[in-house]
ZATI-968007 format. One record per residue: x, y, z of N, C-alpha, C in turn; residue number from 1. Coordinates in Angstrom, 3 decimals, always signed. Layout:
BEGIN
(atom (X,Y,Z),(X,Y,Z),(X,Y,Z),NUM) ...
This chain:
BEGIN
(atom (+101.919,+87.980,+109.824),(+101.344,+89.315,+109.762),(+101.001,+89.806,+111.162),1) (atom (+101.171,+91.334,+111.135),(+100.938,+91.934,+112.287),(+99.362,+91.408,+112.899),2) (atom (+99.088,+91.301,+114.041),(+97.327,+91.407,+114.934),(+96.678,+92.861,+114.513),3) (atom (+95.666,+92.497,+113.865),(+94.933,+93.926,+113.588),(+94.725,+94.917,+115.217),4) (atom (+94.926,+95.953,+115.403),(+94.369,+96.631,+116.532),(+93.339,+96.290,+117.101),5) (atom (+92.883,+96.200,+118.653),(+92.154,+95.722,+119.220),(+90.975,+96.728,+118.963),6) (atom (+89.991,+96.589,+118.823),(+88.664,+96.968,+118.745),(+88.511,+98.380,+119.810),7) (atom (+87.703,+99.443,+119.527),(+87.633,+100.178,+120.468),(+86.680,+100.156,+121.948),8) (atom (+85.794,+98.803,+121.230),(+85.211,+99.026,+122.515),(+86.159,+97.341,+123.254),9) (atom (+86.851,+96.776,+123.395),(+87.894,+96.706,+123.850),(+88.921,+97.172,+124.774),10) (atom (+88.995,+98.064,+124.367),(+90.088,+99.048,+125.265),(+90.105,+99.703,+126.567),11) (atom (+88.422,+99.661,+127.168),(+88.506,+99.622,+128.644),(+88.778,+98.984,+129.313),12) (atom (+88.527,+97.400,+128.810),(+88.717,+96.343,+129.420),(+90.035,+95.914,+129.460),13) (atom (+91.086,+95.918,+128.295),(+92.409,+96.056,+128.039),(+92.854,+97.157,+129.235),14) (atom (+92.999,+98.202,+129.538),(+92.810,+99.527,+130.023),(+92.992,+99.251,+131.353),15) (atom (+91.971,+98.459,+132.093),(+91.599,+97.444,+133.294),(+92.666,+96.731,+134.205),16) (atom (+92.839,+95.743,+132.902),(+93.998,+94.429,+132.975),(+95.207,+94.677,+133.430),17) (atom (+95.416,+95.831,+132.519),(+97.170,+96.595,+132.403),(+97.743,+97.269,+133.620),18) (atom (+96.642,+98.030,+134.293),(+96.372,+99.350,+135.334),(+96.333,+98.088,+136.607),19) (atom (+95.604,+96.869,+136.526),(+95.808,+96.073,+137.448),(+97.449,+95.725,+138.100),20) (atom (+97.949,+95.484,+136.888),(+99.466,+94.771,+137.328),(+100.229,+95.751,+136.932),21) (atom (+100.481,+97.480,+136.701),(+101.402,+98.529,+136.650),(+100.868,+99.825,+136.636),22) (atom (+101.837,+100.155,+137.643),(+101.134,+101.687,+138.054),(+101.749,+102.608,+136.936),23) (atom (+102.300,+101.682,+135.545),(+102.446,+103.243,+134.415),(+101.507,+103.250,+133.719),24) (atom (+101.314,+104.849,+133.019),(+100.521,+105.748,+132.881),(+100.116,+104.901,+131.344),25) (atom (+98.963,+103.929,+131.669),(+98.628,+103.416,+129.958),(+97.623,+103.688,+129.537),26) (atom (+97.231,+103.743,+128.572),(+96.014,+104.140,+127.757),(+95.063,+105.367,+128.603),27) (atom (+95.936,+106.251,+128.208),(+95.249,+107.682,+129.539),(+94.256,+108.296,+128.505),28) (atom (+93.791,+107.644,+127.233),(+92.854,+107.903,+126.265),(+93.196,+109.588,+125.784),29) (atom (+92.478,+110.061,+125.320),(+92.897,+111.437,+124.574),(+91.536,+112.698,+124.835),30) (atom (+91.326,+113.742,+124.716),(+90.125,+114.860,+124.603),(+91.001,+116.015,+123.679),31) (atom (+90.291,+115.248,+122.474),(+91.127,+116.787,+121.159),(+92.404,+116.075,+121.166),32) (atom (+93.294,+117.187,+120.942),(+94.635,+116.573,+121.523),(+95.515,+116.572,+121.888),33) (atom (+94.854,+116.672,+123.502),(+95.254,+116.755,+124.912),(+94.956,+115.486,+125.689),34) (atom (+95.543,+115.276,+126.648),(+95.301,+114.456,+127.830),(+93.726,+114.865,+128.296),35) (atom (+92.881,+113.645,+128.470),(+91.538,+113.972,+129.504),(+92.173,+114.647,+130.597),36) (atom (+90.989,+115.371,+130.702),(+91.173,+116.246,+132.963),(+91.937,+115.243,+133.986),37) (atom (+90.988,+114.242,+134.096),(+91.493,+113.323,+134.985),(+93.070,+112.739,+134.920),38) (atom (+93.652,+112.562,+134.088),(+94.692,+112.107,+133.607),(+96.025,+113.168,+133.616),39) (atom (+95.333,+114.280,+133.351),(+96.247,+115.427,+133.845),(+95.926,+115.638,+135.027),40) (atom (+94.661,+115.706,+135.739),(+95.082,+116.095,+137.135),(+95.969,+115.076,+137.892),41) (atom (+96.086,+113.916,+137.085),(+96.448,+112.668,+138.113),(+98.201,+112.853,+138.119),42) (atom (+98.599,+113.162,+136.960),(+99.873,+113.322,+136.502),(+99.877,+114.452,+137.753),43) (atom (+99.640,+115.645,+137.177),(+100.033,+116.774,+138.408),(+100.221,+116.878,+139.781),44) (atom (+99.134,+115.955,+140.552),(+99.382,+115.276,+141.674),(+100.692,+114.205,+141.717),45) (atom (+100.705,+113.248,+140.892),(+102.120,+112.701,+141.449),(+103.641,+113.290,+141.529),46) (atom (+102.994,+114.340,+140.001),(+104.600,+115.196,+140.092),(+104.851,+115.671,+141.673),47) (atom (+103.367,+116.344,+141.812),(+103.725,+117.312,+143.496),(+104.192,+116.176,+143.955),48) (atom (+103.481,+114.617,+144.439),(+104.090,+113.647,+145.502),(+105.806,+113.763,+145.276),49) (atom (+106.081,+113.356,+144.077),(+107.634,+113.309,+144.000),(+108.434,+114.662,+144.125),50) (atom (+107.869,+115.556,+143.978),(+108.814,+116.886,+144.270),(+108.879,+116.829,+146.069),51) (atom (+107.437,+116.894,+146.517),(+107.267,+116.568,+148.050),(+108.340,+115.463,+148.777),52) (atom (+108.356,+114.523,+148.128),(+109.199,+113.245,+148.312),(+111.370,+114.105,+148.927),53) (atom (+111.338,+114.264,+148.056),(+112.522,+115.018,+147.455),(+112.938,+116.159,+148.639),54) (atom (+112.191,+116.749,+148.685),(+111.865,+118.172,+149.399),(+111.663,+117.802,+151.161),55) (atom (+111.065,+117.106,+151.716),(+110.404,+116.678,+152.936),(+111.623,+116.209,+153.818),56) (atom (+111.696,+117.082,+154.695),(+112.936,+116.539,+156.181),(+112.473,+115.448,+156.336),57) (atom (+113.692,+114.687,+157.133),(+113.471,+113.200,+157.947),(+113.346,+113.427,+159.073),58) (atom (+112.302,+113.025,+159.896),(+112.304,+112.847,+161.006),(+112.519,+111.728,+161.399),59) (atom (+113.472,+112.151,+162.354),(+114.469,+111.220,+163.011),(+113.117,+110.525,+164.443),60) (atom (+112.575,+111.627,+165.222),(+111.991,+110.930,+166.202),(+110.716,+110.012,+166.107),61) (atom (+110.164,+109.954,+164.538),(+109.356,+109.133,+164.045),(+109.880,+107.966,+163.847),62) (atom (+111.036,+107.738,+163.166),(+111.692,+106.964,+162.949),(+111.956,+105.912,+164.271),63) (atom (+112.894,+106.652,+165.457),(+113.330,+105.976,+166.878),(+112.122,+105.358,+167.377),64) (atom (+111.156,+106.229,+167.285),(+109.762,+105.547,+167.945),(+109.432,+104.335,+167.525),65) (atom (+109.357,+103.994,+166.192),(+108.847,+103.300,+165.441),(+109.360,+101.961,+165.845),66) (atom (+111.273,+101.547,+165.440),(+111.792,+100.755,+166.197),(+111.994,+100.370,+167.250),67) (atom (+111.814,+101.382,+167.895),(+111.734,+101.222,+169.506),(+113.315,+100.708,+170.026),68) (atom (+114.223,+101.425,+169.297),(+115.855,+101.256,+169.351),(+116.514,+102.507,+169.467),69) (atom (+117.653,+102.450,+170.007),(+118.384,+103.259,+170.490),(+119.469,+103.960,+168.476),70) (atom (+119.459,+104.980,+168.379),(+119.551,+105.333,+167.153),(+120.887,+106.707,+167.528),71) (atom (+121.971,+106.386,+166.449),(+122.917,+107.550,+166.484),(+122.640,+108.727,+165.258),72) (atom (+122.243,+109.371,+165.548),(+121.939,+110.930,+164.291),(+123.477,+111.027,+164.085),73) (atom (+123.663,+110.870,+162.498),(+124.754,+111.428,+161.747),(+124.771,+112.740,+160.780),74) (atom (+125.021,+113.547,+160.221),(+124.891,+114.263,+159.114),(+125.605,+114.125,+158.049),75) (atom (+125.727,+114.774,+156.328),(+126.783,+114.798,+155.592),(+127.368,+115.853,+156.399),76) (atom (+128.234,+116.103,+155.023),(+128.770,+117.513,+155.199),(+127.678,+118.598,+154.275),77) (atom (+126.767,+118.058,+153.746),(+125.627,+119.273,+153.221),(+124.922,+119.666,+154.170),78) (atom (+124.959,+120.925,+154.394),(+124.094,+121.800,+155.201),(+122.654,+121.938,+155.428),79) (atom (+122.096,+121.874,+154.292),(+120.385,+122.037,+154.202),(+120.323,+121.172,+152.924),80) (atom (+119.358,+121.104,+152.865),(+118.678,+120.384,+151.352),(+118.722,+121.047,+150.295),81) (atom (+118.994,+122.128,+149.882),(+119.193,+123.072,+148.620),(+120.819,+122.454,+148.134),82) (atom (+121.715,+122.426,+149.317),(+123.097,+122.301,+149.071),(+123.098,+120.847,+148.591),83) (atom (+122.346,+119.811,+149.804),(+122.366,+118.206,+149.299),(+122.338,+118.279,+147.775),84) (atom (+121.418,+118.866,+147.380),(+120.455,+118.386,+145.596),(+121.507,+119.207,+144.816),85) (atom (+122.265,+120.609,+145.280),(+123.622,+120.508,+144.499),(+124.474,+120.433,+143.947),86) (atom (+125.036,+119.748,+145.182),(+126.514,+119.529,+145.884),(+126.323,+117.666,+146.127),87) (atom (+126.136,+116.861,+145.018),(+126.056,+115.409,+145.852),(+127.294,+114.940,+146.448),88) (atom (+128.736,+115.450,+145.552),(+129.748,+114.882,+146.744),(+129.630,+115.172,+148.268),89) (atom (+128.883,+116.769,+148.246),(+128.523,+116.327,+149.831),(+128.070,+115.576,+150.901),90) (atom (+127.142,+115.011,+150.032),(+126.167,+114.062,+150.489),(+126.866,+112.459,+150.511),91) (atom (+128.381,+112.244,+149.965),(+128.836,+111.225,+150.072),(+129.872,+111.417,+151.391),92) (atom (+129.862,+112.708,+151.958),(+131.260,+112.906,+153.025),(+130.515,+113.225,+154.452),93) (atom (+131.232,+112.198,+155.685),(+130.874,+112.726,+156.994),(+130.929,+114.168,+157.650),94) (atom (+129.819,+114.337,+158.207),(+130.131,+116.074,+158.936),(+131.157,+115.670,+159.793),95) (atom (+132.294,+115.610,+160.108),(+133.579,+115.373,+160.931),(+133.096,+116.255,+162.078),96) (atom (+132.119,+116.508,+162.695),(+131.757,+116.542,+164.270),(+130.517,+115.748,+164.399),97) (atom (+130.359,+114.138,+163.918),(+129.536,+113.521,+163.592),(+130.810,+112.374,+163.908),98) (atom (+131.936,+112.555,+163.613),(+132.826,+111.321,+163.682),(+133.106,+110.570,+164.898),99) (atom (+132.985,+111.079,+166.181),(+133.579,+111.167,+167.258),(+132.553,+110.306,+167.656),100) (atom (+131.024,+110.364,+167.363),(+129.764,+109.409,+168.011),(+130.284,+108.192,+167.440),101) (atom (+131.158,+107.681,+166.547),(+131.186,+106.744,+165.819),(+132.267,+105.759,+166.122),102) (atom (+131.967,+104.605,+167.089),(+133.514,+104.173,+167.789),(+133.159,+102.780,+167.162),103) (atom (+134.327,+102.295,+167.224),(+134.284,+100.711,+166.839),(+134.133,+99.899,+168.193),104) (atom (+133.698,+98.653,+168.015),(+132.952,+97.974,+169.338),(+132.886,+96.683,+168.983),105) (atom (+133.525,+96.727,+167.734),(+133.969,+94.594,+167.522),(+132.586,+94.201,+167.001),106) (atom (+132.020,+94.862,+166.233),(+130.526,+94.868,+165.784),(+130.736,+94.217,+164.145),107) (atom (+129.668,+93.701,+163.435),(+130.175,+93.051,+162.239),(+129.215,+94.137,+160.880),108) (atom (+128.385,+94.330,+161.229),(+127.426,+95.376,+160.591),(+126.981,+96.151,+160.682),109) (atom (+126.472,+97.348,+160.095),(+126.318,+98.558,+160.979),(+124.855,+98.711,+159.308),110) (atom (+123.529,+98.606,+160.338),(+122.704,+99.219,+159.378),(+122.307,+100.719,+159.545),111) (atom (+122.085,+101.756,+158.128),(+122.511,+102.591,+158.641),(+121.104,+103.165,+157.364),112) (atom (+120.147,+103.939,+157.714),(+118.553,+104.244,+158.016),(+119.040,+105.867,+157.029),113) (atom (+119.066,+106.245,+155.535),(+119.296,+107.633,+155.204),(+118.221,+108.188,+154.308),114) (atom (+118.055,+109.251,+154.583),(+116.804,+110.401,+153.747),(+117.325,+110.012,+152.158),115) (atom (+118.450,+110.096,+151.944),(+118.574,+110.220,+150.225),(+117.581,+111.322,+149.623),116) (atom (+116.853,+110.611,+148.302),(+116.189,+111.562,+147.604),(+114.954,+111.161,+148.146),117) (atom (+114.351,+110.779,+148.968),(+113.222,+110.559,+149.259),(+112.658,+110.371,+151.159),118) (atom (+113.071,+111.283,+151.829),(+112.294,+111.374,+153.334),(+110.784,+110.300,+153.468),119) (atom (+110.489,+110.423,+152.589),(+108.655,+109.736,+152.423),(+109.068,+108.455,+152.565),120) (atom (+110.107,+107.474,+151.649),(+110.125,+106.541,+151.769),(+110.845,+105.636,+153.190),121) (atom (+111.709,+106.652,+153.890),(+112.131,+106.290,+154.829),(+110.601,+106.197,+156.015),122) (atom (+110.179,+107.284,+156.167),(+109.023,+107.285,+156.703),(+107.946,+106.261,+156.803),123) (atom (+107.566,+105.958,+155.201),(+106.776,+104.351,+155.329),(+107.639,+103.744,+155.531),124) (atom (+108.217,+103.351,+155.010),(+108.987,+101.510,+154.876),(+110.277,+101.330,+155.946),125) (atom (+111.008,+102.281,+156.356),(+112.178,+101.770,+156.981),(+111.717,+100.971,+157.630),126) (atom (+111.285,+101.306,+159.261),(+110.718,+100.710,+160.485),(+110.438,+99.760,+160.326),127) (atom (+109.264,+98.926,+159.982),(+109.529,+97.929,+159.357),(+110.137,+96.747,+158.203),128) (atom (+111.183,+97.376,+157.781),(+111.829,+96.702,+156.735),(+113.059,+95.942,+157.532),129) (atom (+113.379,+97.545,+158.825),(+114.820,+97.150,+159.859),(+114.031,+96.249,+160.771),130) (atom (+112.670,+96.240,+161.009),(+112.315,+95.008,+162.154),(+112.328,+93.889,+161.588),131) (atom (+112.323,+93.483,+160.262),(+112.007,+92.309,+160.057),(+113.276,+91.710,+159.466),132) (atom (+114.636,+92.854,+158.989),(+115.504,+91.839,+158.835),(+116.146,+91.740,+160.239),133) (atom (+115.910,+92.460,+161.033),(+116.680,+91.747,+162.702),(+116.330,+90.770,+163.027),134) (atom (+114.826,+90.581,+162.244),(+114.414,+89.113,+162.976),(+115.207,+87.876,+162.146),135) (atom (+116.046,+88.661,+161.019),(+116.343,+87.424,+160.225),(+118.355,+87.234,+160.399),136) (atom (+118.266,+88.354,+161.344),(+120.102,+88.368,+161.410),(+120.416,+88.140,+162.733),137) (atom (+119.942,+87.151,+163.244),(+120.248,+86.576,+164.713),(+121.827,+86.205,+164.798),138) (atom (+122.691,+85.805,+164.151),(+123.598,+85.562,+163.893),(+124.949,+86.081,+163.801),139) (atom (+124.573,+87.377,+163.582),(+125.261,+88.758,+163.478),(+125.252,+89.692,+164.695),140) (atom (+126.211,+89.903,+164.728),(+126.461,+91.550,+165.647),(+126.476,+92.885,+165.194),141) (atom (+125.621,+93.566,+166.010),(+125.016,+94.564,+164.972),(+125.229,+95.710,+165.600),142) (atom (+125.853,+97.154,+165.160),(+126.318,+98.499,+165.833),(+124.361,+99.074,+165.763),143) (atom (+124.766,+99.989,+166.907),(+123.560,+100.478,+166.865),(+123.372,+101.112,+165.505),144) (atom (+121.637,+101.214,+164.992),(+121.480,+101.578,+163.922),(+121.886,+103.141,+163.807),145) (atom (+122.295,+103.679,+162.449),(+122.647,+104.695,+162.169),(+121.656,+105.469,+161.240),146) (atom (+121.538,+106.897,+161.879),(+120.277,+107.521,+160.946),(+121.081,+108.698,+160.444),147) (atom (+120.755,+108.958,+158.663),(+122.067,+109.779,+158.532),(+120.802,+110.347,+158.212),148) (atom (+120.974,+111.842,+157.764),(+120.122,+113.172,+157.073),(+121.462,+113.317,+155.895),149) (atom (+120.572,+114.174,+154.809),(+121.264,+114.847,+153.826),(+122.382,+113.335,+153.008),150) (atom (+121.938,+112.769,+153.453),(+122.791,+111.685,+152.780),(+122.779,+110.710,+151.507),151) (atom (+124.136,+110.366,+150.907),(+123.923,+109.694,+149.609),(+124.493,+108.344,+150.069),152) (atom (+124.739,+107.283,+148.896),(+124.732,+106.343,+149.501),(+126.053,+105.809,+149.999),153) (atom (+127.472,+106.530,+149.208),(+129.017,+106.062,+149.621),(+128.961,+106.801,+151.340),154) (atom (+127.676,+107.528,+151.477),(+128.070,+107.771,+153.314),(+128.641,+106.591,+153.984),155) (atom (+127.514,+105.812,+153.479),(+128.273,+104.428,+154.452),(+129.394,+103.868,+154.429),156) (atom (+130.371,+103.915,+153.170),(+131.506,+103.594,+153.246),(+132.345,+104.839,+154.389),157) (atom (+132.099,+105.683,+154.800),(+132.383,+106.432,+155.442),(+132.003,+106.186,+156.883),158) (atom (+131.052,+105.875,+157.372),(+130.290,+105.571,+158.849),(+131.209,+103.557,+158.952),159) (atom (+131.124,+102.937,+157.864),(+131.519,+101.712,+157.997),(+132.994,+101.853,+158.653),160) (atom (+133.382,+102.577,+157.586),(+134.761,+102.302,+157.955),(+135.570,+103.144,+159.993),161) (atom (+134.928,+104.084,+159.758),(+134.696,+104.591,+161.618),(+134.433,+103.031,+162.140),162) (atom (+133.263,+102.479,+161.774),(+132.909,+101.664,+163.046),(+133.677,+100.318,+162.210),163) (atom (+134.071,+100.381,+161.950),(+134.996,+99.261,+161.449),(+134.230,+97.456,+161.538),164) (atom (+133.157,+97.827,+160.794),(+132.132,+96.775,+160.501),(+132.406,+95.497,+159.303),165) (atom (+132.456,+95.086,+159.513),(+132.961,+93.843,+157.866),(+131.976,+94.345,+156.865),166) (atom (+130.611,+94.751,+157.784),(+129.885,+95.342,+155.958),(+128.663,+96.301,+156.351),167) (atom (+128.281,+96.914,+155.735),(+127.349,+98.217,+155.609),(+126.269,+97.881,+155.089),168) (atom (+125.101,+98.480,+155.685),(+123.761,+98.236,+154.850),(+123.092,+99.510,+154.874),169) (atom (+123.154,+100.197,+153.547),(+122.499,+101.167,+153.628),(+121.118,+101.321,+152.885),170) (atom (+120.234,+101.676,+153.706),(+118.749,+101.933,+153.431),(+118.324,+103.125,+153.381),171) (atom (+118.195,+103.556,+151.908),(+118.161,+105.067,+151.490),(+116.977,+105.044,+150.798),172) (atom (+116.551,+106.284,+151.017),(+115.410,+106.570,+149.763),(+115.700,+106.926,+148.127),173) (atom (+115.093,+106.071,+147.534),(+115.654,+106.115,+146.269),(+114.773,+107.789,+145.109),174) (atom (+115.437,+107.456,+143.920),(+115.228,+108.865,+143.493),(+113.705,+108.936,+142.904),175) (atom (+112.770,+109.551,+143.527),(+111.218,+109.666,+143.123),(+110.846,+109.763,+141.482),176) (atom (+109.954,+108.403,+141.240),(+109.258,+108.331,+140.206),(+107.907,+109.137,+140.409),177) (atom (+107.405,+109.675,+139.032),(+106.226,+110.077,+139.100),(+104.893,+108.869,+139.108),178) (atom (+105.163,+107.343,+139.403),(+104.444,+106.496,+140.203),(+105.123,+105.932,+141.591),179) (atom (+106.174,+106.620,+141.925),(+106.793,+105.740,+143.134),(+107.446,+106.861,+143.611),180) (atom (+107.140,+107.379,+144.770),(+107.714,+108.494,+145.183),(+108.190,+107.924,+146.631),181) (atom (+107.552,+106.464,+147.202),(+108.393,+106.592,+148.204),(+109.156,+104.885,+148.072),182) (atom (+109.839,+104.492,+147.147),(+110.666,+103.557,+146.830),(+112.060,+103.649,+147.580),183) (atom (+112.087,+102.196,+148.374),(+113.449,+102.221,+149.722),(+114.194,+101.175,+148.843),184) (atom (+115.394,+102.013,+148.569),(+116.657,+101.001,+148.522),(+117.165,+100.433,+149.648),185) (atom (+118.235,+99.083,+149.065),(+119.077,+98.567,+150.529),(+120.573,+98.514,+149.459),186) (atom (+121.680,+98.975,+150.106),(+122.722,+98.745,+149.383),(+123.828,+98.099,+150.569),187) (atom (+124.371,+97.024,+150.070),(+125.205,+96.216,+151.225),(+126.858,+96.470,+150.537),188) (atom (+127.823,+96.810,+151.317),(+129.199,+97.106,+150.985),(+130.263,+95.959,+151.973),189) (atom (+130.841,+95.357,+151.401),(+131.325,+94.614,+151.696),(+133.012,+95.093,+152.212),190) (atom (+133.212,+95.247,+153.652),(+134.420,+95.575,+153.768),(+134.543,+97.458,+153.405),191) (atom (+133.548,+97.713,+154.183),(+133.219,+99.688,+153.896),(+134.590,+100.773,+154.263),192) (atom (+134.910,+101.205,+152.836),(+135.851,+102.402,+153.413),(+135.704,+103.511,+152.412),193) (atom (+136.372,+104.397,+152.640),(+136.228,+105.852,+152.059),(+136.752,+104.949,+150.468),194) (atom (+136.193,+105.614,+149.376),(+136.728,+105.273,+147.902),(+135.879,+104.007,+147.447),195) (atom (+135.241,+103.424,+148.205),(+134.587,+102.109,+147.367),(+133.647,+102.864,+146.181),196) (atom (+133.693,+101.949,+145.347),(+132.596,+101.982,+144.284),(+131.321,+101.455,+144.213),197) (atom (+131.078,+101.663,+143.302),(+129.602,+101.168,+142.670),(+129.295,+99.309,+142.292),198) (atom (+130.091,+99.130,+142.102),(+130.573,+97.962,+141.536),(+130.790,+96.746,+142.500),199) (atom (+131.050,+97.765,+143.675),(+131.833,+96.771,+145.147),(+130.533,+96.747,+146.059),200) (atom (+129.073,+96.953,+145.378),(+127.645,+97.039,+145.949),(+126.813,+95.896,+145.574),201) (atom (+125.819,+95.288,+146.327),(+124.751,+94.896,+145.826),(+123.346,+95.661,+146.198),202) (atom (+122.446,+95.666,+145.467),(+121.469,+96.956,+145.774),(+120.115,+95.681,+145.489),203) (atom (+119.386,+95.712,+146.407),(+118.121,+95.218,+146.692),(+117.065,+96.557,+146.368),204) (atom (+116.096,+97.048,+145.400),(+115.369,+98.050,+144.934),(+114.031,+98.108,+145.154),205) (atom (+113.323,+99.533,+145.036),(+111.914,+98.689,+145.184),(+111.663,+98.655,+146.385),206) (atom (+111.732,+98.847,+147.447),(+111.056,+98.358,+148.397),(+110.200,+99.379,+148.978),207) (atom (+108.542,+98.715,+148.380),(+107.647,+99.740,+148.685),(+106.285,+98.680,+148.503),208) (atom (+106.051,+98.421,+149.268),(+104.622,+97.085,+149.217),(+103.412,+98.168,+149.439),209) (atom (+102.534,+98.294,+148.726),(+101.852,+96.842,+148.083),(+102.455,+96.435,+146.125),210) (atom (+103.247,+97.778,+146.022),(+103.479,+98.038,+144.210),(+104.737,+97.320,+144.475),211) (atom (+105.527,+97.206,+145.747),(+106.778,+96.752,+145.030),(+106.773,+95.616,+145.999),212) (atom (+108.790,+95.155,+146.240),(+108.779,+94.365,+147.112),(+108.085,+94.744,+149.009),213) (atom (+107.674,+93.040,+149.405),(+106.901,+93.200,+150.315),(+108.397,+93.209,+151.206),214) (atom (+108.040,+93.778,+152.260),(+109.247,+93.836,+153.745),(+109.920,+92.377,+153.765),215) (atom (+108.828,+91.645,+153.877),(+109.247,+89.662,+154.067),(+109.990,+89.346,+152.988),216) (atom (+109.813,+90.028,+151.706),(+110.743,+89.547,+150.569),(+112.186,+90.214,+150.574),217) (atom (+112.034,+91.454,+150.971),(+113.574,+91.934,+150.692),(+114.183,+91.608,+151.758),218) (atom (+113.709,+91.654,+152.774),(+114.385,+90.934,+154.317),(+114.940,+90.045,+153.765),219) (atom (+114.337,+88.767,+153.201),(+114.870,+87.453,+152.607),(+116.245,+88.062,+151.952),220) (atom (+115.507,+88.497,+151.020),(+117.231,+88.758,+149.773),(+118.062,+89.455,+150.224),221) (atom (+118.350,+90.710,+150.899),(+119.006,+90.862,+151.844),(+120.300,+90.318,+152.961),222) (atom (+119.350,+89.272,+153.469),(+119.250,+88.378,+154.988),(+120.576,+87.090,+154.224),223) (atom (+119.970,+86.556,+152.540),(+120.846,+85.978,+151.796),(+121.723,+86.277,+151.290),224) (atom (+121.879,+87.737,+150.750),(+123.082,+88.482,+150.256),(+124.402,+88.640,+151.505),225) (atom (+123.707,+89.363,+152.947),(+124.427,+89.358,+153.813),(+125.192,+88.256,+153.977),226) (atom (+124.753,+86.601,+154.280),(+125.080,+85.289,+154.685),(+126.267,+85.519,+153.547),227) (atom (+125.909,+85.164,+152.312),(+126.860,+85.121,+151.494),(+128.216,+85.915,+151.133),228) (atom (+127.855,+87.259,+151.310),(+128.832,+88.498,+151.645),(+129.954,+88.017,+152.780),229) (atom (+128.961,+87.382,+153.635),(+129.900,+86.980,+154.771),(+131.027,+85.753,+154.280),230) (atom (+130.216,+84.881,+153.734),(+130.990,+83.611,+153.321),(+132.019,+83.782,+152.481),231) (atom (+131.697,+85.070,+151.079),(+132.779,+84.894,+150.251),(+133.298,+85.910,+150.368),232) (atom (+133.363,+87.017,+151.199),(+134.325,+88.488,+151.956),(+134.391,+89.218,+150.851),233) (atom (+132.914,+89.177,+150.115),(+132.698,+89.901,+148.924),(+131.771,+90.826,+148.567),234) (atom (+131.388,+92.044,+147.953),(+130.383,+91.881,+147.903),(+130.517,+92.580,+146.331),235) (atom (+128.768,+93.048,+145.345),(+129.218,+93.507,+144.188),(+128.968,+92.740,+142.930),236) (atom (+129.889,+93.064,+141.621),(+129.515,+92.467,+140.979),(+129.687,+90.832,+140.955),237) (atom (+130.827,+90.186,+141.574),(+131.130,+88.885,+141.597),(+130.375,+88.123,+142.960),238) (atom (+129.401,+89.235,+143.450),(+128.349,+87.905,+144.124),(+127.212,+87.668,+143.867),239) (atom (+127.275,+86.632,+143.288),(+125.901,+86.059,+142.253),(+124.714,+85.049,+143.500),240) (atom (+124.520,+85.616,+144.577),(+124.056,+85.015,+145.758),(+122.367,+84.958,+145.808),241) (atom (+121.811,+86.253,+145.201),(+120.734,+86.777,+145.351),(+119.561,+85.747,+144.978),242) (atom (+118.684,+86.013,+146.023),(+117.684,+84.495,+145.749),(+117.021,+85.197,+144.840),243) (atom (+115.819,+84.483,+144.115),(+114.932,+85.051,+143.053),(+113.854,+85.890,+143.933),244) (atom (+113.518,+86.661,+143.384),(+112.700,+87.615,+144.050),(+111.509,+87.560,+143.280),245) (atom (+110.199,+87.991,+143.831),(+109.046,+87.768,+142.933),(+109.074,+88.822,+142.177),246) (atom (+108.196,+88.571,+141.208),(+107.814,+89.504,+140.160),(+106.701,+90.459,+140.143),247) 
């Protein structure tokens, strides 16, 4: 038989527990029947964060500062941000007066730093996400980092294949939750050219500490996906490499 319902005076403490380990919206209790004030104002505020998220240029010279590295500005071919949100095939194609910065140099990876749907998340998390896997890719030869605007994520099969890198790492802002508005993807392409798929990716998610993964963890999985990418000239659904990641 079913557990009878937990008791009502219960349910703050339940309420507590839940809100400890997930930032979704649980037991937001009721007034009539509507959402309490608080619960709607809280909702309304994150919507703005994620529309803000979405909406917000990248700054590029926040970014350079941060690493304290020498950085190539790329564009799509989308013009402004009205066209990006769109037009996404734009956002998968090089501005071809963007091509010419882009030379090959016998380099093996090319990490490459993009706004996607979220400017905010590049803002917190890149800078340190790119310092700490350099500290973990000593091994590798690396094109200077690439900072795209207006960009989706097959850009990189596009910038890869210019710099003619064995593999691509692209670190985009992923698409804003109304609890996660600044969540950094990493997507690694194995062997980058115009036409790759979805399939020919591995995507490391989440990366937004203190709610998601910490910098030190995705560096790791990453840092292991790369090694392995390298070893089996693969990347995607048939590389089963990925260390366990915490929960």
């Amino acid at each position: 038989m079913a557990e009878p319902p937990a008791p009502l005076t219960a349910l703050p403490a339940l309420r507590d527990r839940l809100r400890a380990v997930t930032q979704a919206r649980v037991l937001l209790g009721r007034a009539g029947q509507a959402l309490p004030t608080s619960a709607l104002l809280d909702f309304q505020l994150d919507h703005a964060r994620a529309r803000d998220a979405v909406q917000t240029a990248l700054d590029p010279t926040g970014f350079a500062d941060a690493v304290g590295l020498p950085i190539i500005e790329v564009h799509s071919r989308a013009v402004n941000r009205s066209e990006y949100l769109k037009r996404p095939d734009l956002g998968r194609l090089l501005d071809p007066a963007d091509a010419a910065l882009l030379k090959p140099m016998g380099d093996e990876l090319a990490i490459i730093v993009a706004d996607g749907l979220s400017a905010t998340a590049i803002h917190h998390h890149a800078a340190p996400l790119v310092l700490a896997l350099l500290a973990r890719l000593s091994g590798w030869r690396i094109a200077p980092i690439i900072l795209a605007t207006q960009a989706r994520v097959a850009l990189g099969d596009a910038i890869g294949e210019l710099l003619r890198v064995d593999c691509a790492l692209m670190l985009i802002g992923e698409r804003p939750g109304l609890s996660a508005p600044d969540s950094l993807g990493a997507y690694l392409t194995w062997q980058p050219r115009i036409g790759r798929v979805d399939s020919e990716r591995n995507c490391v998610s989440n990366i937004r500490p203190p709610h998601g993964l910490s910098y030190q963890a995705a560096a790791d999985a990453i840092a292991a996906l790369l090694t392995a990418a390298r070893q089996r000239r693969l990347t995607g659904v048939q590389l089963r490499a990925a260390p366990a990641l915490p929960k």
